[in-house]
Backbone bond lengths (Angstrom), bond angles and torsions (degrees), N, CA, C in turn:
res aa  C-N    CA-C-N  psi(-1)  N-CA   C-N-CA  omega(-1)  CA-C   N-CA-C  phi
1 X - - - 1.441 - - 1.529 107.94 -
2 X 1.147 126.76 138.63 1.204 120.57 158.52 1.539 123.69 -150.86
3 X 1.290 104.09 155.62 1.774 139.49 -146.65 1.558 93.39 -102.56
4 X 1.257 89.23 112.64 1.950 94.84 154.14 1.697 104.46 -134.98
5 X 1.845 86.20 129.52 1.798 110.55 -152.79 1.679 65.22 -105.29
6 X 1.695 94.56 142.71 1.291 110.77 164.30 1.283 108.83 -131.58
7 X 1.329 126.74 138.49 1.823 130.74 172.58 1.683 94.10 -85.03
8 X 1.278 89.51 133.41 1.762 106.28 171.87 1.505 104.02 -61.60
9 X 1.228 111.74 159.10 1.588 135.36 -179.83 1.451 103.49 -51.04
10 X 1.215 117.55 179.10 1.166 142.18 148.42 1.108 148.58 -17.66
11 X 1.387 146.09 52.71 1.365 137.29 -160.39 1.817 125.15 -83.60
12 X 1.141 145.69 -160.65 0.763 126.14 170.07 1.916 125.40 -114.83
13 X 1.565 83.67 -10.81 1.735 112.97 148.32 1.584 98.17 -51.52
14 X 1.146 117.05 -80.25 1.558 118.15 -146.42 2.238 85.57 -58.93
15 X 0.968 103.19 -50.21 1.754 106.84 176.15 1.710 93.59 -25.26
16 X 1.127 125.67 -92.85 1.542 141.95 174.27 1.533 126.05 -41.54
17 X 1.346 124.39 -6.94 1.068 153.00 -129.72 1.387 106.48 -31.13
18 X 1.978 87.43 92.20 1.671 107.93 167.96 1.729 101.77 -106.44
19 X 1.437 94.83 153.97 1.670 111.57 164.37 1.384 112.81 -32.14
20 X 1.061 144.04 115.74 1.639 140.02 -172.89 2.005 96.38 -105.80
21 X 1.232 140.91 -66.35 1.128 168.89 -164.70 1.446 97.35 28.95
22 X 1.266 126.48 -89.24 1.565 118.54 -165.96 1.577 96.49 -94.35
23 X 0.964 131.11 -21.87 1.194 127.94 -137.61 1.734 92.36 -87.62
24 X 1.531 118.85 135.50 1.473 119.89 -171.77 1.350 124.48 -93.74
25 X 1.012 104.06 108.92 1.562 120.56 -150.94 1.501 96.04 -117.82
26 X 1.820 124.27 113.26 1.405 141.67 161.46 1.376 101.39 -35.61
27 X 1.121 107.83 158.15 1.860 132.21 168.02 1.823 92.03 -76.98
28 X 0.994 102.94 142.77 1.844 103.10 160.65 1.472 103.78 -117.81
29 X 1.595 112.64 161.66 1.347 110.94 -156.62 1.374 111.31 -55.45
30 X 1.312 137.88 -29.21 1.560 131.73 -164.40 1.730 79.34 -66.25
31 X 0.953 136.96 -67.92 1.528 151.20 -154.37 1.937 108.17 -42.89
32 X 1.177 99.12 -50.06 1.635 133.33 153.27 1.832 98.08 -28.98
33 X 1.202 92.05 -88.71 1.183 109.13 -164.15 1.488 100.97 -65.57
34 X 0.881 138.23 -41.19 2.114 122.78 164.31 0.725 119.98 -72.48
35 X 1.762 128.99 -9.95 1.636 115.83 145.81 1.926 112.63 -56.91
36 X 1.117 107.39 -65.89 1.630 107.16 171.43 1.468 123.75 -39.43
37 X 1.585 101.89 -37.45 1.637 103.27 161.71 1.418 124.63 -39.74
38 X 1.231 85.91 -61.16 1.482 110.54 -165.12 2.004 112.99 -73.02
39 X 1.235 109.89 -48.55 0.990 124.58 151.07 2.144 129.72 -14.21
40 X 1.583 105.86 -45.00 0.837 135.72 -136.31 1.641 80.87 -128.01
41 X 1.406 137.22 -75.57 1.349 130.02 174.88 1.356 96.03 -56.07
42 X 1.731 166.27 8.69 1.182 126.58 176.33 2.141 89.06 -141.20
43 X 0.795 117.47 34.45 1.795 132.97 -173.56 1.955 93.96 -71.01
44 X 1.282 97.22 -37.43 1.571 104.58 -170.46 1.593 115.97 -60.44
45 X 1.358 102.90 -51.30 1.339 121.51 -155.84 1.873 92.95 -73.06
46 X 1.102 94.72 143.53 1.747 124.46 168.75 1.429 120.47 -50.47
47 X 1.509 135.20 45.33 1.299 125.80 -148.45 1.991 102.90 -95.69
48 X 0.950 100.66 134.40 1.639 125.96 -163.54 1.324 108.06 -82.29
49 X 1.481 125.36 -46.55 1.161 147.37 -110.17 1.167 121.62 179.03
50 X 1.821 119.57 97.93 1.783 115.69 178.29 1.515 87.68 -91.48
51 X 1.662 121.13 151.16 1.311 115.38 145.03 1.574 93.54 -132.73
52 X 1.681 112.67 143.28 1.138 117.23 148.27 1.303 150.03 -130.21
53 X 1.750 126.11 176.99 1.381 88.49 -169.23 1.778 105.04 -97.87
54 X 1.002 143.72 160.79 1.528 142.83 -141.44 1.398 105.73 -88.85
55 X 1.100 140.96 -10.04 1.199 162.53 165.42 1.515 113.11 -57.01
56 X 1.608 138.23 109.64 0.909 139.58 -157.79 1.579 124.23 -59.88
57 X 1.114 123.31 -14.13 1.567 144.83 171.73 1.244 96.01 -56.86
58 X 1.293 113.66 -74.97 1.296 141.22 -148.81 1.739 96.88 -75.63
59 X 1.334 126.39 -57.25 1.451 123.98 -172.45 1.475 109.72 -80.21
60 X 1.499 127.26 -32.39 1.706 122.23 152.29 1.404 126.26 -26.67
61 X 1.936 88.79 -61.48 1.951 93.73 174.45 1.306 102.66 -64.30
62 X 1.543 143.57 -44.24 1.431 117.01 -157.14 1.488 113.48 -80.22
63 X 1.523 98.79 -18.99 1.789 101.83 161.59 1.229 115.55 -62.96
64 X 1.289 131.59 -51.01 1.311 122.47 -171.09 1.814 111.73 -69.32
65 X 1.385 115.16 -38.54 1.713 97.61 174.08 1.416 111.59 -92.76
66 X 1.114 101.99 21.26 1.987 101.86 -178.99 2.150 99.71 -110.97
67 X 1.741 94.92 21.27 1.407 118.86 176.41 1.867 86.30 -80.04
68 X 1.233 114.75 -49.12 1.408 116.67 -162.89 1.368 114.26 -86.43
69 X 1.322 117.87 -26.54 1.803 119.91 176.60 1.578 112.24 -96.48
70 X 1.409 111.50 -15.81 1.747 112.43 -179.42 1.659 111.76 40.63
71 X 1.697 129.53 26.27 1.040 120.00 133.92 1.585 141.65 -64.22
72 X 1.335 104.26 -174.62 1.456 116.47 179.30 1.868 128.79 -72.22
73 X 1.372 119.39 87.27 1.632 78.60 -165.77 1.466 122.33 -96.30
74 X 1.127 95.22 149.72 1.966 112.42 -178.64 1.675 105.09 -70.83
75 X 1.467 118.69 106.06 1.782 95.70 141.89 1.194 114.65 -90.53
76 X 1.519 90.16 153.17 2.001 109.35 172.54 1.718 97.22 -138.13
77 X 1.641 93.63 121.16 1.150 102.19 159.87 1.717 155.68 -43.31
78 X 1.828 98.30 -18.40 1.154 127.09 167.86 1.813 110.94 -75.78
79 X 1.310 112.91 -24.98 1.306 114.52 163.21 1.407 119.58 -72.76
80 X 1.245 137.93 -9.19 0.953 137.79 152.94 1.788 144.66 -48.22
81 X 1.659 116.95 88.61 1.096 104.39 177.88 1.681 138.00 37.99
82 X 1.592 140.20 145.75 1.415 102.53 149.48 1.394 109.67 -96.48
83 X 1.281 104.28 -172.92 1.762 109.09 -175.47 1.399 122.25 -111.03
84 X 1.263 90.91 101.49 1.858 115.23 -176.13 1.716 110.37 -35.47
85 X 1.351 106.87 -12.25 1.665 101.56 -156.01 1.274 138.39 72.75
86 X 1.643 126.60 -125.88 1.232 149.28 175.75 2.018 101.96 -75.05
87 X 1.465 106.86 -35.97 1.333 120.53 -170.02 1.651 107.77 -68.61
88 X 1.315 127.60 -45.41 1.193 139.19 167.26 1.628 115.99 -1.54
89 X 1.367 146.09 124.33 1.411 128.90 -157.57 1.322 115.58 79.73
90 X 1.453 108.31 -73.57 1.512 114.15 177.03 1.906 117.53 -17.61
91 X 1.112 110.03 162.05 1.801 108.73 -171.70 1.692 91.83 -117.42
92 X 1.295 111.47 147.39 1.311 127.43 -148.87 1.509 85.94 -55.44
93 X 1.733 110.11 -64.32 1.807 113.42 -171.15 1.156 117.92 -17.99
94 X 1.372 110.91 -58.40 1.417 120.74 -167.64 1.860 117.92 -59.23
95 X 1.413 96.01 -8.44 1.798 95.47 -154.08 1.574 103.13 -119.70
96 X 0.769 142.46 141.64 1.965 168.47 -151.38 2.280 70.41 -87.03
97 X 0.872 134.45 91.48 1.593 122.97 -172.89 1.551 92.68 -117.98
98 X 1.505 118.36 -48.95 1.936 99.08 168.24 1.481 124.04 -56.49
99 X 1.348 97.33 -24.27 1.885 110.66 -158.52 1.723 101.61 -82.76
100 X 1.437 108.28 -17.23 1.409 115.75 -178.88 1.706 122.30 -90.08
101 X 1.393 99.85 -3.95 1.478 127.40 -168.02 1.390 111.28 -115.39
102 X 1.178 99.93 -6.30 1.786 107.32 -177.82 1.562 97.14 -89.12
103 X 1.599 108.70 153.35 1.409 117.83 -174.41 1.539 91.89 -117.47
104 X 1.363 130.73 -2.13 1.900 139.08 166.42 1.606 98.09 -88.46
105 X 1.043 137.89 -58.79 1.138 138.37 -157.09 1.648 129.98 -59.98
106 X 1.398 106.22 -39.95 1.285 145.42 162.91 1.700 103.32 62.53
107 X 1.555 102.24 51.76 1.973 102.51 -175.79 1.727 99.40 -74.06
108 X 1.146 83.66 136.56 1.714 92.77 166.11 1.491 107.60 -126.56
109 X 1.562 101.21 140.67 1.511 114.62 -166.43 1.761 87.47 -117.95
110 X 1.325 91.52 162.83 2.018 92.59 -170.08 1.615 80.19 -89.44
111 X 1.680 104.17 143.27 1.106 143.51 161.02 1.237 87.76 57.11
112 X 1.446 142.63 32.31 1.460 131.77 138.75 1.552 100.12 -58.22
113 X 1.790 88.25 160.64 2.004 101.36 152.78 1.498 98.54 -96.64
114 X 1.728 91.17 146.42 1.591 94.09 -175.52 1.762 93.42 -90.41
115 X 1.531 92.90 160.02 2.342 102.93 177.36 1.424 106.68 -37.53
116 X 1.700 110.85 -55.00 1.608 97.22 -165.80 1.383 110.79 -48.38
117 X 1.345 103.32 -65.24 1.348 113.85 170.53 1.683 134.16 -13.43
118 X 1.286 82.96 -61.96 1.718 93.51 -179.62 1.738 119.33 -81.88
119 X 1.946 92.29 -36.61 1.720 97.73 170.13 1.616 112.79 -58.00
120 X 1.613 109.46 -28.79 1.454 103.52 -169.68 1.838 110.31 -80.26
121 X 1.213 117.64 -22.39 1.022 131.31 175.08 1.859 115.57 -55.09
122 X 1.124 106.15 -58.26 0.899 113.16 174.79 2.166 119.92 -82.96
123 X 1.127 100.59 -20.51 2.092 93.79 165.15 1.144 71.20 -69.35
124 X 1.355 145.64 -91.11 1.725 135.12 -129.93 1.380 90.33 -42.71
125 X 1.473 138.54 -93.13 1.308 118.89 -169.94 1.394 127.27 8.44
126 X 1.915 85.22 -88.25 1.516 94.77 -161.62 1.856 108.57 -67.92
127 X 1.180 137.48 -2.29 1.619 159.58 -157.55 2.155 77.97 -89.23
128 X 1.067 107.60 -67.78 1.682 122.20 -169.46 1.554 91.30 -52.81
129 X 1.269 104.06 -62.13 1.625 101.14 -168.35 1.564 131.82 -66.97
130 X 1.452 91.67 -11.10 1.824 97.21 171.03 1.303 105.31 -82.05
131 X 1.727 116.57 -32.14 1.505 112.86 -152.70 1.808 111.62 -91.04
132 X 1.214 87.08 -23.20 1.844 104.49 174.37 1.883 97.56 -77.89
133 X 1.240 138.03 -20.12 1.382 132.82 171.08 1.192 113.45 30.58
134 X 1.658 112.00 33.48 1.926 112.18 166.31 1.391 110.67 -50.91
135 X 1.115 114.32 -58.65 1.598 111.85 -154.72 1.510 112.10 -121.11
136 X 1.934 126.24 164.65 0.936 142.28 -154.25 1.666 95.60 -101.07
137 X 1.240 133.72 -42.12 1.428 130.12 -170.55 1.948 98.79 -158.45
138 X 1.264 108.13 111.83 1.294 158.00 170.75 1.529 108.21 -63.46
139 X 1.137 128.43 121.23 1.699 122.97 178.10 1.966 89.42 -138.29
140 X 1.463 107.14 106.82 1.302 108.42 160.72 1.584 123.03 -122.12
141 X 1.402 104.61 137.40 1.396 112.95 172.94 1.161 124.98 -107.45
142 X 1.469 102.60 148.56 1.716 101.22 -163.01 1.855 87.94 -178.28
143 X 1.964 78.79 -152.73 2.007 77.77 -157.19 1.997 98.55 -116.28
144 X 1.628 100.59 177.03 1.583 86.45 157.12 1.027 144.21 -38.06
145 X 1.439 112.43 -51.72 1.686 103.95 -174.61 1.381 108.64 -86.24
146 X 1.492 120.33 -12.83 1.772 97.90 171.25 1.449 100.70 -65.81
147 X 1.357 120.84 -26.33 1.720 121.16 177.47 0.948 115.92 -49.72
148 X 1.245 122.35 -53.11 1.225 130.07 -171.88 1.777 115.63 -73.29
149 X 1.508 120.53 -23.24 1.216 113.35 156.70 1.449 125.29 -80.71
150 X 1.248 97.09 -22.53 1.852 103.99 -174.47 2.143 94.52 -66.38
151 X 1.266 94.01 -38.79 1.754 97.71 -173.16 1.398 104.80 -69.87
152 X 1.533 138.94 -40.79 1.000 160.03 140.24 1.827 113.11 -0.23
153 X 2.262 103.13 -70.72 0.788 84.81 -173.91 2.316 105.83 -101.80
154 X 1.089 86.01 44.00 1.989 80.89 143.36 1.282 118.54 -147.57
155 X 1.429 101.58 0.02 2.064 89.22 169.50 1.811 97.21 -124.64
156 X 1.265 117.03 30.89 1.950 105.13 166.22 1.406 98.23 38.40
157 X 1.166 141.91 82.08 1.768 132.21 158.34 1.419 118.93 -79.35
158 X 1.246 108.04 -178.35 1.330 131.06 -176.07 1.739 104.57 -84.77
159 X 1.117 133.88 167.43 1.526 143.40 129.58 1.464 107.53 -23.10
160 X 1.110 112.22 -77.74 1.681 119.38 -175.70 1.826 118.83 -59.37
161 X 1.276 87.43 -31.04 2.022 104.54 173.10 1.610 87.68 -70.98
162 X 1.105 121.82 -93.62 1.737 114.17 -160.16 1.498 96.42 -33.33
163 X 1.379 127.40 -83.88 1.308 118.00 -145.27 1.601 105.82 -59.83
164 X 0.995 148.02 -53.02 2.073 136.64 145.45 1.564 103.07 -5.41
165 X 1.040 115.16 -66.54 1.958 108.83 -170.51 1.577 110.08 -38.80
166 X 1.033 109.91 108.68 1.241 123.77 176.72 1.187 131.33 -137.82
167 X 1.502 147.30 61.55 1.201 168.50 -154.02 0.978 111.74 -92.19
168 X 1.991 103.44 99.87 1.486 120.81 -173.69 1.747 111.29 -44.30
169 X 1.274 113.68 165.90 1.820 112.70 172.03 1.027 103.88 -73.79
170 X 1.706 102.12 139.13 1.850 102.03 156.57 1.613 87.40 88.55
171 X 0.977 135.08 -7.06 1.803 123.70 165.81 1.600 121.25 -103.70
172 X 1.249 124.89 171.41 1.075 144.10 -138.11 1.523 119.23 -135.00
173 X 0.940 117.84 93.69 1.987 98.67 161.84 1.552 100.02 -106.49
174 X 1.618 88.24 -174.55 1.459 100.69 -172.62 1.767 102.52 -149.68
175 X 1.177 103.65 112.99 1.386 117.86 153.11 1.241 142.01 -68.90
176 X 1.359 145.38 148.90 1.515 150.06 159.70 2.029 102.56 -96.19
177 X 1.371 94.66 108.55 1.864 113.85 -173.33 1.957 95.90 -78.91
């Protein structure tokens, strides 16, 4: 089976680059337009399966390339962002943002979700989605840091590996589930 994790388009947060995490933040037109990008580089492939995460970034882009597959799409709440907390808005400069990504460090932000937390949230996902083996090729949308756990759980990284994962908007990897 295999998974292609896509980071939603463009926002105008990521433009400014403030904390976005729960908070539901529109595609802005560049964002628009790298869903259609993207859309357009992956039209070929056999896709089984939209999942998204419920968060308007994230379910905009899977509307706009689910222009080319005319399936059904799934939200799951586990695709959802983690939650910055109090930091939310805030602009990356200002914020401890590697130190919050470390699984050694153990920063806690008030009314953040802490990594385990959120990393475990998301293996359960993808843990459900290997074992249910519906479909042949998987297209989920969502944000960086679910990226960064989804990458997490098939290559085990480092501290310094998670916080590096950084998966421009509107792009694509592809996993083997």
């Amino acid at each position: 089976m295999k998974l292609y994790f896509v980071r939603h388009g463009q926002t105008e947060w990521n433009v400014e680059k403030r904390i976005q995490g729960s908070v539901d933040q529109p595609l802005n037109e560049k964002g628009e337009s790298q869903a259609r990008e993207l859309a357009e580089k992956i039209k070929d492939i056999k896709i089984d399966k939209i999942i998204s995460s419920p968060l308007k970034r994230a379910y905009r882009t899977a509307e706009i390339i689910n222009e080319k597959f005319n399936l059904d799409i799934e939200t799951d709440t586990r695709l959802a962002e983690r939650n910055y907390g109090v930091n939310e808005g805030e602009y990356t400069k200002d914020f401890a943002y590697n130190d919050f990504w470390s699984y050694t460090k153990h920063v806690s932000v008030e009314e953040a979700e802490e990594i385990e937390e959120f990393f475990q949230r998301v293996n359960e996902f993808l843990s459900e989605l290997k074992n249910k083996n519906e479909y042949e090729n998987i297209l989920l949308v969502a944000h960086n840091g679910v990226g960064r756990a989804i990458n997490y759980y098939f290559n085990d990284m480092t501290d310094e590996e998670i916080i590096k994962f950084i998966l421009p908007n509107g792009e694509a990897v592809e996993y083997e589930l």
